[in-house]
ZATORBA-18902 format. One record per residue: residue in three letters; z, y, x of N, C-alpha, C in turn. Coordinates in steps of 0.05 Angstrom, whole numbers, plus 5000, padded with zeros to 4 digits. Last residue first. Example, Ala and Ser with C-alpha at 12.3 -4.5 7.8 and 13.67 -1.06 7.14 Angstrom:
Ser514249555257514349795273515750015258 Ala515648865264515649105246515649345264 
END
This chain:
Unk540851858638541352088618540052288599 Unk536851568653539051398626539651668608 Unk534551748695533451678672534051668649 Unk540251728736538051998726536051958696 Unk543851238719542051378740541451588727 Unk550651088732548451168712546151268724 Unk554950718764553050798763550250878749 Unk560450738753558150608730555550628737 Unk564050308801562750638797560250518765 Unk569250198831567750058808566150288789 Unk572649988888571450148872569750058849 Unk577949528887575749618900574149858878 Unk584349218900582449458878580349498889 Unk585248578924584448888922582748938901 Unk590648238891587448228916586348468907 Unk596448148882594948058898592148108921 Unk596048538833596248218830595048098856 Unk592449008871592848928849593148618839 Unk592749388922592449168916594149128888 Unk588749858954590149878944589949558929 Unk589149949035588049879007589349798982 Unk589750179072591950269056590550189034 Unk589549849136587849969119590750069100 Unk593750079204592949969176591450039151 Unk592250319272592250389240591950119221 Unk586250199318589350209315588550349288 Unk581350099338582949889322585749889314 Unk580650539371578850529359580050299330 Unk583650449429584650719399582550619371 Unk580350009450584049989433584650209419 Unk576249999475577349989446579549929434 Unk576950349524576350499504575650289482 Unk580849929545581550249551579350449529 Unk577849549553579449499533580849849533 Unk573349679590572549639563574949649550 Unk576349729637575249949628575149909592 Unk578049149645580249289638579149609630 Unk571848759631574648829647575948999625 Unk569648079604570348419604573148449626 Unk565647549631568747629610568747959619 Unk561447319649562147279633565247259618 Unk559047559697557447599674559047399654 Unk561647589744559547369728558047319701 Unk563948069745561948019764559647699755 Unk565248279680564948219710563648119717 Unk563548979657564148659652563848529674 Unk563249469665565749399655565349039644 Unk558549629686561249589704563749569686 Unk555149629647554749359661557449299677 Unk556549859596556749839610556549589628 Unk553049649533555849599542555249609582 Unk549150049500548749819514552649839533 Unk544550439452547050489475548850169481 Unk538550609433540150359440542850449462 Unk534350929398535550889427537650699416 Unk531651079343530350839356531250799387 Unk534451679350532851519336531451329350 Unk536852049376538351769368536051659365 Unk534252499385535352369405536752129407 Unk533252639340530952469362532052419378 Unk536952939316536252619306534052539325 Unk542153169363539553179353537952839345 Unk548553239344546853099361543853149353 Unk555453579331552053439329550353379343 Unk560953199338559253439340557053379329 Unk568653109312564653169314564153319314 Unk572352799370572452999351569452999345 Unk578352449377574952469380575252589359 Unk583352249419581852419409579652409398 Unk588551899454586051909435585852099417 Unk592552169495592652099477590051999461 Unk590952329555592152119555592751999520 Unk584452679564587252559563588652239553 Unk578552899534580552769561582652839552 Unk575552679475576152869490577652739509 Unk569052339438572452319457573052519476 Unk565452609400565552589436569552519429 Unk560652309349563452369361564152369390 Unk556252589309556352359325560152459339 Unk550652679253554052799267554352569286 Unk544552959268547152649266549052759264 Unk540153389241542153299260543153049253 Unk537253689216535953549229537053469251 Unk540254309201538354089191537553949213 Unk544854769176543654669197542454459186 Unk547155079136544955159137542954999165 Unk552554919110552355209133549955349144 Unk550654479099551554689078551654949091 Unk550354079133548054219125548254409103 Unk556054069155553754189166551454229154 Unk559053879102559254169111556854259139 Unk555453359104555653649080555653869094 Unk558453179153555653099149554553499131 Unk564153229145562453389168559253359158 Unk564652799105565253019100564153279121 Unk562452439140561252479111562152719111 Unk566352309176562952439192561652519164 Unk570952269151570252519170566552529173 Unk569851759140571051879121569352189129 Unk570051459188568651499173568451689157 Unk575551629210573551769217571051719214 Unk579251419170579251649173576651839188 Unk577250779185576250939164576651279159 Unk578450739239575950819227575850899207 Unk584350859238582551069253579151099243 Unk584650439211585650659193584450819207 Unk581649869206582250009218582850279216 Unk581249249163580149549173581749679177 Unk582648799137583048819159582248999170 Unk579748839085583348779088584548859117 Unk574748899091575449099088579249069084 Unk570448649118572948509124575348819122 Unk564748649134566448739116568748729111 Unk563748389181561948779176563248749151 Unk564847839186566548059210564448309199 Unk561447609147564647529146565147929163 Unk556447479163557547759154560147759142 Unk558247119220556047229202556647499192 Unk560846829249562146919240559847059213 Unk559746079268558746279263560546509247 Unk561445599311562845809288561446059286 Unk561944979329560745279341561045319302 Unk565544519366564544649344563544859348 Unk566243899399564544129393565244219363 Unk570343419438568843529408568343839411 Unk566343259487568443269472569143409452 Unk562943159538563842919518566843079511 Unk557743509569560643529565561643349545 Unk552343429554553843429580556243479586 Unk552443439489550443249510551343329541 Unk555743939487556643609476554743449487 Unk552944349504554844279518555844039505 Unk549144379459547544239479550044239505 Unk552344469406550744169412550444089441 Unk554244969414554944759417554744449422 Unk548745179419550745159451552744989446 Unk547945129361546344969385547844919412 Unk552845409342551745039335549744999362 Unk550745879354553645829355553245489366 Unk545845949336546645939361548645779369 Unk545446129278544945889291545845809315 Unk542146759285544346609271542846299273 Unk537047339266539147149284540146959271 Unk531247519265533247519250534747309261 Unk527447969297528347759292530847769281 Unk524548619273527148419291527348219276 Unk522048839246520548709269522448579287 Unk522849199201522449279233521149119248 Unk524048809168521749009152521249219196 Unk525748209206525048389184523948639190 Unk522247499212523047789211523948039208 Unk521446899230522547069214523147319223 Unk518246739275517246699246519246799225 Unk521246759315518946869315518047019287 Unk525246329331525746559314524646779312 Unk524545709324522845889325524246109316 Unk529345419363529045519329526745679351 Unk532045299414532345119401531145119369 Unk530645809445530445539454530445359440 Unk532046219409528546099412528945849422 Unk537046349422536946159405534146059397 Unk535746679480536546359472536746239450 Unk529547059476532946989465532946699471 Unk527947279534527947089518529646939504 Unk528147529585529047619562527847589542 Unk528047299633525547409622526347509596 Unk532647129635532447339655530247409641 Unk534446979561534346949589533647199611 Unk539847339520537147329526537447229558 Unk544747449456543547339485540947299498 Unk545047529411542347589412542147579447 Unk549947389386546647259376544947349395 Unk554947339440552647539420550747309416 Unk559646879441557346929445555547089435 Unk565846559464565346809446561646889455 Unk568545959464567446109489566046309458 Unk574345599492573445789476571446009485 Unk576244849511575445109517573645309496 Unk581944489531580044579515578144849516 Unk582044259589582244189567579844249541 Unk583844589634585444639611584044369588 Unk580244389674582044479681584744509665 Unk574844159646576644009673579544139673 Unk574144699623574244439608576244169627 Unk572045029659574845099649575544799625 Unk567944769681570744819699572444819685 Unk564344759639565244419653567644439668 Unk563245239629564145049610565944829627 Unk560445409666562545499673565045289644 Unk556845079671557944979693560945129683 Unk553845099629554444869625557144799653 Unk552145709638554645679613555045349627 Unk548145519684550545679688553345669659 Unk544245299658546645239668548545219679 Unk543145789626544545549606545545309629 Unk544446409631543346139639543645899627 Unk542347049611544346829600544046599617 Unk544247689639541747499626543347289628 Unk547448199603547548059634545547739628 Unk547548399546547448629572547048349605 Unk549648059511545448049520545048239537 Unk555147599538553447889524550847969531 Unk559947239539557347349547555947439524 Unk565147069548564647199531562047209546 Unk570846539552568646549567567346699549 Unk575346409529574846369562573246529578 Unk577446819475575246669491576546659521 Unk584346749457581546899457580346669474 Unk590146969469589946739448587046849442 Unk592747289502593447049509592146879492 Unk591347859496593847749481594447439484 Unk586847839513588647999527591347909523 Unk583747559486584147459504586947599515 Unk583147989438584447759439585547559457 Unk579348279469582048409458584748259441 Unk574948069474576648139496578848179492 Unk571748099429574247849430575147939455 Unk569148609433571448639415573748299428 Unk564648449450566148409469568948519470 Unk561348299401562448049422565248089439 Unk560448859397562148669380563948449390 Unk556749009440560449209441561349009419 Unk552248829465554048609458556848759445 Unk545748879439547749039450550448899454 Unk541748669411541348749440543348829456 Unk545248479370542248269378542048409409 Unk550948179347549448369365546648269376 Unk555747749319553047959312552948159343 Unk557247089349558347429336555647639335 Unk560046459338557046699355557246939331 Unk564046139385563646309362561246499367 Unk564745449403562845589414562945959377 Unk569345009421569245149400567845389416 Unk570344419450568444609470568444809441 Unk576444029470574244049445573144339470 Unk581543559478579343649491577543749473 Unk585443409453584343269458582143379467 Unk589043789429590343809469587943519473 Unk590344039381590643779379590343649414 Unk589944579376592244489366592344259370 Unk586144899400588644729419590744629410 Unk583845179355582845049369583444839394 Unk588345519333586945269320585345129334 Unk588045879372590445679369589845449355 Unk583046159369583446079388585645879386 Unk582446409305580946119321582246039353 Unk586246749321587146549304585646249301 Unk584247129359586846949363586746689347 Unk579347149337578346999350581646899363 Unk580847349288579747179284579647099305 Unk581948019310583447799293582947559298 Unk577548029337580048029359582247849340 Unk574048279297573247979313575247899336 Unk576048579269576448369256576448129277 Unk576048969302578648949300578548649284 Unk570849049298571848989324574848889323 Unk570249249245569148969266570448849276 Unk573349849247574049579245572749339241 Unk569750069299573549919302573149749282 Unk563850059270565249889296568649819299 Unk565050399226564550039222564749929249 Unk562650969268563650869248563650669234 Unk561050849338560550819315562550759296 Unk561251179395562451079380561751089345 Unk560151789423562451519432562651269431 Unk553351809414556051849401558051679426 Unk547751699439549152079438552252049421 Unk545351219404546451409424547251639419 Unk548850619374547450889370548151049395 Unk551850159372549550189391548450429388 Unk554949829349556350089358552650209386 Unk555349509308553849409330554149649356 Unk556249619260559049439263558149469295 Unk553750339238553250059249556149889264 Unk551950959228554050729209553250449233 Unk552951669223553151449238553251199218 Unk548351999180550952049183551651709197 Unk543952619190544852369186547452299197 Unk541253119145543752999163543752709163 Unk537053679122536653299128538553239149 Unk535854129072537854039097537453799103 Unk529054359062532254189053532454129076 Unk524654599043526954719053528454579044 Unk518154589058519754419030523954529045 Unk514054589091514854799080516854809059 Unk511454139106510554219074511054469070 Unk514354099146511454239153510154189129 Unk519153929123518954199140516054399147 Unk518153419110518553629103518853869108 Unk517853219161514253199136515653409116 Unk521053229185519153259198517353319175 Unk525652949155526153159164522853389170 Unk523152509159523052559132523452859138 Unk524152299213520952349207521052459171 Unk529052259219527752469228525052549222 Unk530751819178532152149171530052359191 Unk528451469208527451539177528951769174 Unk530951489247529051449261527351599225 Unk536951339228536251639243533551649243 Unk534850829219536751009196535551279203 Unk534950549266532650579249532650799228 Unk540750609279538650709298535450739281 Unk544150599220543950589247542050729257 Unk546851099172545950879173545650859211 Unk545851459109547951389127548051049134 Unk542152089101541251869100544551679120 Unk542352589062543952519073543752249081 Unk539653339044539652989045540552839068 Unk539353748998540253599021540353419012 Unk536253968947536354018984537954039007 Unk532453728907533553678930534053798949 Unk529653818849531153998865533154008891 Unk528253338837531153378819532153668834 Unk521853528836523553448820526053538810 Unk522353398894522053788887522553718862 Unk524053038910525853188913524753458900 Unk518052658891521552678878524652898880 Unk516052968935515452968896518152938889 Unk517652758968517352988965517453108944 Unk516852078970518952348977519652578962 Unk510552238967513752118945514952228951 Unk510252339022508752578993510452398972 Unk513251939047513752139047512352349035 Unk507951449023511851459015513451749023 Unk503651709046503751589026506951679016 Unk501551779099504151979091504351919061 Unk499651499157500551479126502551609109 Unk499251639201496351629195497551409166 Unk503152049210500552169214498351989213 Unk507651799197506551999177503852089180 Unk508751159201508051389223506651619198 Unk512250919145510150939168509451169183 Unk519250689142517150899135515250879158 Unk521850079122520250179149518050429137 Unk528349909093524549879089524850139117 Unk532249579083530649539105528649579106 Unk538349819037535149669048534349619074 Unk544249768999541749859020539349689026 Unk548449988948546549778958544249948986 Unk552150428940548850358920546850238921 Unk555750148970556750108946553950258923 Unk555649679016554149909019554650018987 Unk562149499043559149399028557749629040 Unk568449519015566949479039564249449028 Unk573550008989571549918993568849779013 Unk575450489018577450289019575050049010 Unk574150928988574450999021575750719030 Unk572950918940571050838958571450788987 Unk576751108910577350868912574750778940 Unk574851638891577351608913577551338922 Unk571151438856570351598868571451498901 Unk575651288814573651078825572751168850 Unk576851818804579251558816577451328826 Unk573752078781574152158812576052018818 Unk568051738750571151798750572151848775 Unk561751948750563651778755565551938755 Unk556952388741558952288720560752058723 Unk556152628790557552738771558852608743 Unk552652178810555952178813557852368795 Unk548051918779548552098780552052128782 Unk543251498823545351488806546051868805 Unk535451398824538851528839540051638818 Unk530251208830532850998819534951198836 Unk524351308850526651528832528651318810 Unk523051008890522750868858523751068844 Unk524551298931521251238922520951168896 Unk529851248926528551568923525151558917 Unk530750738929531750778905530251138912 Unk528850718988527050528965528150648944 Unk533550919017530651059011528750999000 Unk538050508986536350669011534550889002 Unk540050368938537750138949537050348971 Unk539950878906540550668897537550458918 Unk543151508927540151308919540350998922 Unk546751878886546651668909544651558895 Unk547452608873546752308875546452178903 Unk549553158846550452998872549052758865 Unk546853898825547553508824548453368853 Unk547954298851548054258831548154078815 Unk551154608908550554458902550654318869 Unk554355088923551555078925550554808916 Unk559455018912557755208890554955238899 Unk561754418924560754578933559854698913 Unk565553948907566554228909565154438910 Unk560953548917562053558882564053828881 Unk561153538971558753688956559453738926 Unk566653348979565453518993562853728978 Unk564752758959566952948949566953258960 Unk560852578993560152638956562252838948 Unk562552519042560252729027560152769007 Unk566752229035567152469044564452559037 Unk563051759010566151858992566152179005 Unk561251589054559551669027561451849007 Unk564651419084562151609099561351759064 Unk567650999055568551189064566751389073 Unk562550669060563050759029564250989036 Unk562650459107561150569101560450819070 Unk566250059125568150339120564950669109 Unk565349579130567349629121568149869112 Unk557849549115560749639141562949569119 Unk552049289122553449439109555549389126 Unk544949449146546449319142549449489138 Unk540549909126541349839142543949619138 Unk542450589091541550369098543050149121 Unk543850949038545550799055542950649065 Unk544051649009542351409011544251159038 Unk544552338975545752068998545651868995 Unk542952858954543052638948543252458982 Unk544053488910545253328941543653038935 Unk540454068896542053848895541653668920 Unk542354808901540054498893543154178899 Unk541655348951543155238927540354928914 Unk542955439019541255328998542255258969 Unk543555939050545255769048544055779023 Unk540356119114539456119084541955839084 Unk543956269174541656149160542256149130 
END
């Protein structure tokens, strides 16, 4: 295929990672080599910084700053949550688009982000193509929530996951330090999918984790939690129980509705916006259980927790950016990179590509046969595929103490 000369630009959405920068770093550095490529930018704010024509010009950052990104947590040109409309009965923001890329001469583009992410990389893909507008369109994995299909495995998932195994030993000891009986309820990000939550497995394993884990894959009861509460409370004392936000009854009705309208808040998709839970289950096992309660929200503590990231992830963050480029440099379009784990006994994963409709707006969901029969603790499958995923130390670099992080000037296009 036609190997395109023009410029690059790479956009972040969607909530931010630990290792998301790393995604961005392997592309930018990758395209800043390429002789097909004549500017490099990052769009500032998502795909809102390409509508607003707000994109930075990387060519003129320092390639030590640059380097510094792979270690960096956030989204480092900021991201968004905006919702492109069905093109066919608003093509408003994609004729933007368009404009703006025939402008700075766009042609590739690199959107790095979740399930909605892909869903905007394919329909941009789409309106350009039947303009007749010739640019490469890659997307490149990102979510702590590991829910994208057609991959293994999401880049920002190990290290999450690695945070929420941390944290939940270290909550777990703190929580039996005093042998007076307490109910410590932690509620961990996942709205439909539980693979975060069910990261605390990996603490349990080690003797110092939840009792008790449930996940929005197995419907929730409340009094069923109050019973399984009441046993292991009778028995030990104290008890630790690990909870996705986004648990749901048999009618699949979140539980934190029970106690909050969470109707009335939104975002730009139409998902409810979580958080609270923790506290309520705590509350409502202290009205039938007498003994001290806490519930612990982790929030966005556990999607950046760039001290505690995972060297596999970030290397294979790193990778899907750098794969991202070199596939649409070779002349392919309208892909994901995504990752297959190979067989054997060592860990492997290598990228391929995936077709962006085939991600877009799917959901990949925690085996039902790897959690047990009551729906509330993981087996021995699940810990078999996240343990390669959390191995490695970050190599961040620390100054007096507390990390170097990147620090880009970001100049945009205008200034210059």
């Amino acid at each position: 295929m036609k190997k395109f000369k023009g410029a690059c630009v790479i956009g972040q959405s969607g909530g931010p990672t630990s290792v998301i920068n790393a995604s961005a770093q392997g592309c930018i550095e990758a395209a800043l080599k390429s002789d097909a490529v004549t500017k490099v930018y990052g769009a500032a704010y998502g795909i809102t910084g390409v509508l607003d024509d707000r994109l930075y010009d990387m060519t003129m950052e320092d390639p030590l700053q640059i380097s510094r990104m792979k270690h960096t947590p956030s989204a480092i040109f900021g991201s968004c949550r905006y919702k492109l409309a069905d093109p066919l009965t608003n093509a408003i923001d994609y004729q933007r688009i368009l404009d703006v890329f025939k402008k700075y001469d766009v042609r590739y583009f690199f959107y790095n982000g979740g399930n909605d992410s892909m869903d905007t990389c394919s329909k941009i893909s789409a309106f350009l193509a039947q303009n007749s507008y010739d640019c490469r369109v890659i997307g490149i994995p990102k979510t702590i929530d590991n829910d994208l299909a057609c991959t293994d495995h999401c880049p920002g998932y190990g290290s999450a996951a690695k945070y929420v195994a941390f944290t939940c030993m270290e909550v777990g000891l703190d929580a039996k330090v005093y042998g007076n009986g307490s109910v410590t309820v932690l509620e961990i990000m996942g709205r439909n999918a539980g693979w975060l939550t069910a990261a605390s497995a990996l603490a349990k394993s080690m003797g110092s984790g939840p009792d008790l884990i449930y996940l929005p894959e197995v419907p929730f009861d409340l009094a069923d939690f109050i019973s399984d509460v009441s046993r292991i409370h009778d028995k030990q004392r104290d008890v630790m129980v690990a909870v996705s936000e986004g648990i749901k009854d048999k009618n699949g009705t979140y539980i934190s509705s029970y106690f909050s309208d969470t109707s009335k808040d939104r975002d730009a998709f139409g998902h409810a916006r979580m958080g609270g839970l923790a506290g309520s289950l705590a509350n409502f096992a202290n009205a039938k259980i007498k003994a001290k309660v806490r519930g612990i929200e982790l929030s966005l503590l556990q999607r950046c927790a760039a001290h505690i990231a995972s060297k596999t992830d970030i290397d294979e963050a790193y990778l899907a950016g750098k794969t991202a480029f070199e596939t649409a440099e070779s002349g392919i379009s309208d892909k994901m990179v995504a990752f297959k784990r190979e067989e054997g006994a060592e860990y492997k994963c290598v990228p391929v590509l995936v077709d962006l409709v085939d991600v877009a707006n799917q959901e990949k969901k925690v085996p039902r046969e790897w959690i047990n029969v009551s729906g509330n603790g993981l087996l021995e499958p699940f810990l078999d595929y996240v343990r390669p995923l959390i191995q490695g130390e970050s190599e961040l670099e620390i100054v007096n103490g507390v990390p170097q992080f990147a620090q880009l000037k970001k100049i945009m296009t205008r200034e210059i």
